[in-house]
C-alpha positions in Angstrom: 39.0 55.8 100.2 43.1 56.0 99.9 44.6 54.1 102.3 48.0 55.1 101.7 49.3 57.6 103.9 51.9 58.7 101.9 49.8 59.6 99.2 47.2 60.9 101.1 50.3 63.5 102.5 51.7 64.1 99.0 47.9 65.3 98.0 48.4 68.1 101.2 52.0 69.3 100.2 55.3 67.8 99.9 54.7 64.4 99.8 52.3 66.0 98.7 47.9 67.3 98.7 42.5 65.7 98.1 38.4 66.7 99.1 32.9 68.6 101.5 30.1 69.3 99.2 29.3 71.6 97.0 29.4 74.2 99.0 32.9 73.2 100.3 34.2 73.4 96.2 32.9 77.0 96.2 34.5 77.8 99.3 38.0 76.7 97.8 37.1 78.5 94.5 36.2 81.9 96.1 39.3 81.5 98.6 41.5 81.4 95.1 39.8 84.1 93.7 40.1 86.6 96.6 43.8 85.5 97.0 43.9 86.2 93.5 42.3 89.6 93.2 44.1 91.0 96.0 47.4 90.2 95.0 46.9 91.1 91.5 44.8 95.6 93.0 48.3 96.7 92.7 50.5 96.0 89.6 54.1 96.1 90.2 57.2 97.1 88.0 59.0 94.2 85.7 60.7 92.2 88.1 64.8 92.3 87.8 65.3 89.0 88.7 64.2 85.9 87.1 61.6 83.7 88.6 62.0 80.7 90.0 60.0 77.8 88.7 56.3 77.1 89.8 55.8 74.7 92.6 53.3 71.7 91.8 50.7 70.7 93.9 51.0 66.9 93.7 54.3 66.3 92.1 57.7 66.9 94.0 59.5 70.0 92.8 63.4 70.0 92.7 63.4 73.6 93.7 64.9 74.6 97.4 62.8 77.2 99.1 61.9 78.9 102.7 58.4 78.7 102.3 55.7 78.7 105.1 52.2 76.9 104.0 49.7 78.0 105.6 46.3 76.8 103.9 46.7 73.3 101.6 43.0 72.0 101.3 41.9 69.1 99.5 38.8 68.0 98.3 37.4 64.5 97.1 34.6 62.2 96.4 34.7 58.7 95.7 32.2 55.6 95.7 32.9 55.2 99.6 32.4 59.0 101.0 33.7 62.2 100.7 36.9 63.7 102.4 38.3 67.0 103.4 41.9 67.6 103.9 43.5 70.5 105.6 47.5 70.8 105.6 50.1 73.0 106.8 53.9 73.3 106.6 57.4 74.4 106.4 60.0 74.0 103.9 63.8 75.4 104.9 66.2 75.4 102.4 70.2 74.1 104.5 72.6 74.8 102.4 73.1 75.3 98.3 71.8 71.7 97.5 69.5 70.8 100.6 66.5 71.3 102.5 64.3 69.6 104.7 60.1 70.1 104.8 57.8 69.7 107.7 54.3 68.9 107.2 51.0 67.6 108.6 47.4 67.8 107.9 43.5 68.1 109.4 41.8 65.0 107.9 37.8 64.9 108.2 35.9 61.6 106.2 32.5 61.4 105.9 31.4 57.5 104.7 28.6 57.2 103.1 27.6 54.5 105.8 28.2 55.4 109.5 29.1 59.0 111.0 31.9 60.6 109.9 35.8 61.3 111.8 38.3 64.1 112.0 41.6 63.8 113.4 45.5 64.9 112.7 47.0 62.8 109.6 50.5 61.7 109.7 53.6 63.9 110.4 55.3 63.8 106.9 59.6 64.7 107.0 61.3 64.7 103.6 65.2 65.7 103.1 65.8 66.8 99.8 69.3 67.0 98.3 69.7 68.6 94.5 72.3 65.7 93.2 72.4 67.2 89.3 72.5 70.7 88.0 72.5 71.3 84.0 72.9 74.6 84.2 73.5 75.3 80.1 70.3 72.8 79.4 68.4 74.9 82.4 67.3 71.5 84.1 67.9 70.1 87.7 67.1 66.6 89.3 66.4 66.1 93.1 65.9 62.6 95.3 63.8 63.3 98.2 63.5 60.7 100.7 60.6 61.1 103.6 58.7 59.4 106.0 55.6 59.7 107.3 54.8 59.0 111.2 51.6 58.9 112.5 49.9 60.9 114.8 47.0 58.9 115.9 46.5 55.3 116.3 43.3 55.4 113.9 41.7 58.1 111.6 37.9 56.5 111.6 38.2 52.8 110.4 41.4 53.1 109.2 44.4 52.3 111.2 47.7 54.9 110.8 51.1 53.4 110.1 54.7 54.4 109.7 55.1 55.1 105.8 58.6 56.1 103.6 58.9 57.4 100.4 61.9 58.2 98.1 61.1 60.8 94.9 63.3 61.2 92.2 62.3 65.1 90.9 63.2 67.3 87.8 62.7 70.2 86.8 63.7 73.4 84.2 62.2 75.5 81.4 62.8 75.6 77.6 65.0 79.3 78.3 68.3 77.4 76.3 65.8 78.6 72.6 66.7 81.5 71.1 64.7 84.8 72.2 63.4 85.8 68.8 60.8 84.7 66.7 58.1 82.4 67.3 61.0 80.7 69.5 60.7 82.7 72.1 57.2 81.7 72.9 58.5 78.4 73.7 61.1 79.6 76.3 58.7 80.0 79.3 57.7 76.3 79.2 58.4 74.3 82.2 59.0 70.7 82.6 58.6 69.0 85.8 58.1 65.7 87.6 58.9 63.3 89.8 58.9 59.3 89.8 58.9 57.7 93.5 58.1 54.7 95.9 56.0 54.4 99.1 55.8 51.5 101.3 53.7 51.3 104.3 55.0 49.5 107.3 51.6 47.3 108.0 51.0 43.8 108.4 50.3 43.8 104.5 53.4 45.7 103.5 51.9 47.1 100.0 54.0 49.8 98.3 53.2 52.2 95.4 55.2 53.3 92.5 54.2 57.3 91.8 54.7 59.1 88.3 53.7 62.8 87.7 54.8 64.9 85.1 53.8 68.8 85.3 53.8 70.8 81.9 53.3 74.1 82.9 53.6 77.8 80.9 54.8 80.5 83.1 54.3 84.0 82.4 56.4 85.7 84.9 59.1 84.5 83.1 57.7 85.6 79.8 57.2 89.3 81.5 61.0 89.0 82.8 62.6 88.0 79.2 60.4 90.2 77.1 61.2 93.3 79.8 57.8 93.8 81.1 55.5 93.8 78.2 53.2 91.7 79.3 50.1 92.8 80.7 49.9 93.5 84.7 46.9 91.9 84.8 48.3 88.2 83.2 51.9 88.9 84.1 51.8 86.4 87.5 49.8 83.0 86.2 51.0 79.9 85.3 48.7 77.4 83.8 49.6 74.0 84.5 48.6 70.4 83.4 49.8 67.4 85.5 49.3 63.6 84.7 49.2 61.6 88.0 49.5 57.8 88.3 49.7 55.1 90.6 50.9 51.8 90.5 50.3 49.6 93.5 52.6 46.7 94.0 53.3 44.0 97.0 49.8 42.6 96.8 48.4 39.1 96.6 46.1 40.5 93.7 47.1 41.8 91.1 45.5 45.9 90.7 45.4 47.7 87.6 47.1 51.1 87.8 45.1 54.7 88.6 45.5 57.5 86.9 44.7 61.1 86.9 44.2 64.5 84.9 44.9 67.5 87.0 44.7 70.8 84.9 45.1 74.4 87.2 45.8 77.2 87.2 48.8 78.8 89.6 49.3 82.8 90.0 53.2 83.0 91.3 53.3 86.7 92.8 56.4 87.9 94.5 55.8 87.0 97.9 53.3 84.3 97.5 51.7 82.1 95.0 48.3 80.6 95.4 47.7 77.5 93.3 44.3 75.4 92.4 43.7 72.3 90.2 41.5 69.8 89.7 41.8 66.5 89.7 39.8 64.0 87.6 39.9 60.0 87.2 41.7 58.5 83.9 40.6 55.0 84.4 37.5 52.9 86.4 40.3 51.6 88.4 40.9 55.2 89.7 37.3 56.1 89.9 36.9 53.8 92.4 39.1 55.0 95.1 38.2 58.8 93.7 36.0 60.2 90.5 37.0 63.9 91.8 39.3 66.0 93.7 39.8 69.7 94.2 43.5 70.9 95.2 44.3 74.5 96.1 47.4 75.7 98.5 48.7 79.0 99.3 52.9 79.5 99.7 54.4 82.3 101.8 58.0 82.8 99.9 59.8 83.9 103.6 62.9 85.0 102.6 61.3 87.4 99.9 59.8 89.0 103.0 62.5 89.1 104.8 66.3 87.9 103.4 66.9 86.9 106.5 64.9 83.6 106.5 66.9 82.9 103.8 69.8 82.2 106.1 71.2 78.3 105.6 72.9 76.8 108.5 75.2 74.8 106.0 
């Protein structure tokens, strides 16, 4: 099992989300779908504005929101049990280049040997402060540092500790092309990422360096630059690829990096987006700690239901 904390949070949200059975995976998938079909039972007009960019799942985003996250399950298997992750959070924009996010999650590990636990995870904080804006290449870069405090002494076998992080997040789309031609196919691609360190305050001290780039194709902002022609019913998803890897570092032995395929699919609606991927071992040094994982969250956009949560104290 992962016995990071920090990325154990990163899989639930920010920092940021993995995991029953079978019957837990359909659960997750029919959750999407519902989300999915209700949102998309009444089509609306073009909208005026142009969208923001889609938040990842695993990956950092540089974008500043007022978002409340309800529902951020994750789903794994690996060669020592399964494990089901429930998370929740808040993410409050301060001021035009800050925000801060709150977040915790339900943890529940069934070992293959012995009975299984459930328990709070850690509490994760992250400050995030937009240091760069390209505004004439459409790209932005973010550093997000967090910790991560524990909220129980042990989850099961595994003892909690304090964890911090710092992330180093981009972001933008290819909208700089011209919007003619075959060009202007290209103009709703986004490009995101982050690159980021962990360290966990134990008697072993280990630390992780994180990359994950997100390549994603967003059709909201297709519908916006093309005025509304396409489609109601394929105007509001945004399939996304993301490449996760892990390098641990700090240890006696030396361990090869992990890494991971997550293709999803994310439908960004006015007031909400509901997002699932899943999240498959590159390497056998991955498929030890995990061979699968199912990630799906659901993001309230607050200040789109009301501008006044978009208020920044700053």
């Amino acid at each position: 099992m992962i016995e990071d904390p920090i990325l154990r949070g990163r899989a639930a949200g920010l920092l940021r989300h993995r995991r029953r059975a079978r019957s837990t995976t359909a659960v997750l998938a029919a959750v999407a779908a519902v989300s999915a079909l209700a949102m998309l039972a009444q089509p609306r007009a073009a909208d005026a504005q142009e969208p923001d960019l889609m938040q990842t799942l695993i990956a950092e985003d540089v974008t500043l929101n007022n978002n409340l996250m309800p529902f951020a399950s994750t789903w794994d298997r690996g060669r020592e049990g399964r494990d089901l992750t429930f998370g929740f959070g808040v993410e409050k924009q301060l001021s035009e280049r800050s925000g801060i996010t709150i977040e915790s999650e339900w943890d529940s590990r069934s070992p293959r040997q012995g009975g299984g636990s459930a328990g709070f995870g850690n509490l994760d904080i992250a400050l995030k402060y937009v240091l760069l804006k390209l505004p004439e290449q459409g790209f932005a870069f973010a550093l997000t540092p967090s910790i991560s405090l524990p909220t129980n002494s042990h989850l099961g076998s595994e003892s909690m500790h304090v964890a911090a992080a710092t992330d180093l997040a981009w972001g933008g789309r290819l909208n700089q092309l011209p919007n003619r031609g075959w060009t202007r196919y290209l103009r709703p691609l986004e490009i995101q990422g982050d690159v980021a360190y962990s360290r966990t305050f134990d008697s072993r001290g280990l630390g992780s360096f994180f990359f994950d780039p997100v390549l994603d194709y967003s059709m909201p902002y297709l519908n916006y630059a093309s005025g509304g022609s396409v489609p109601w019913w394929l105007r509001y998803f945004c399939p996304f690829i993301e490449l996760n890897l892990r390098q641990a570092v700090g240890s006696e032995q030396y361990r090869p990096s992990e890494s991971f395929l997550m293709p999803g699919l994310a439908l960004l609606a006015q007031r909400y987006q509901v997002s699932v991927g899943t999240q498959v071992a590159l390497n056998h040094e991955a498929a030890r700690d995990q061979q699968v994982a199912i990630v799906a969250s659901l993001l309230i956009f607050l200040d789109a239901i009301d501008p006044r949560f978009g208020w920044t104290p700053f």
